[in-house]
N, C-alpha and C positions, 0 to 999 in steps of 0.2 A: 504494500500500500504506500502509494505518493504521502509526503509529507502533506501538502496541496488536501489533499481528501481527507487526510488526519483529520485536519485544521479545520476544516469545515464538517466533519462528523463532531468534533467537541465544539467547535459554535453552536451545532443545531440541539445541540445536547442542551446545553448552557441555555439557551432559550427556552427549553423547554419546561426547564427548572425555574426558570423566572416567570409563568405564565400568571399573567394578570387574573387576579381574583376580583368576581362581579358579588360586592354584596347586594340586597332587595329588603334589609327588613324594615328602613324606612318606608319605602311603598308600602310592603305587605304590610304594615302598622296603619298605615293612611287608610291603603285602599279595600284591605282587606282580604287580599290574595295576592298570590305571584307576577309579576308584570309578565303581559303575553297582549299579543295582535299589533294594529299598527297606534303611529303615534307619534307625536313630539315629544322625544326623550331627550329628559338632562339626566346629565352625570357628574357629577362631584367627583374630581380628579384633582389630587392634592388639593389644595385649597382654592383650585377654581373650577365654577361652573362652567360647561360645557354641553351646547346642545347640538344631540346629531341632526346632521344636513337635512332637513326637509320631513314629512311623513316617513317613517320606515319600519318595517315592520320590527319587532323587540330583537330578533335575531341579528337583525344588520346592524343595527345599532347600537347593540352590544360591539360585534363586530369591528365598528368604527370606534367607539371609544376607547376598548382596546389597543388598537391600533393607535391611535394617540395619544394616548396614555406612555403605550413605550416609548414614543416620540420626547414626551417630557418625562422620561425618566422615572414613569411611578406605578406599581406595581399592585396599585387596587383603585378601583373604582367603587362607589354608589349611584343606584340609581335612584334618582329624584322624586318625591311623589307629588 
């Protein structure tokens, strides 16, 4: 095995091990169930709010906050109720 491949079998490793945790128990407190279907979702990412792009269904949105979230370097998010 390449060095090259090494390197990027322990990046993806590494990654994997930092995967962003989605808490919900402020919604499930609010709303009274799980967030699920579409929506204007915020997410509390370090200490700033952040709403995903437009209607998206819970799943994408999750998707996208994660997504930058690692961007700024922070490794959990909430969602908003």
């Amino acid at each position: 095995m390449k060095k090259s491949e090494l390197r990027q079998i322990i990046r993806e490793e590494i990654q994997n091990l930092l995967e962003v945790e989605v808490s919900t128990s402020k919604f499930e407190f609010s709303h009274g169930k799980k967030p699920k279907g579409d929506g204007g979702w915020i997410f509390k990412i370090g200490s700033e709010e952040w709403a995903a792009p437009g209607r998206l269904p819970y799943g994408k949105a999750v998707a996208a906050a994660k997504a930058y979230a690692k961007k700024k370097g922070a490794y959990s998010i909430e969602v908003m109720p």
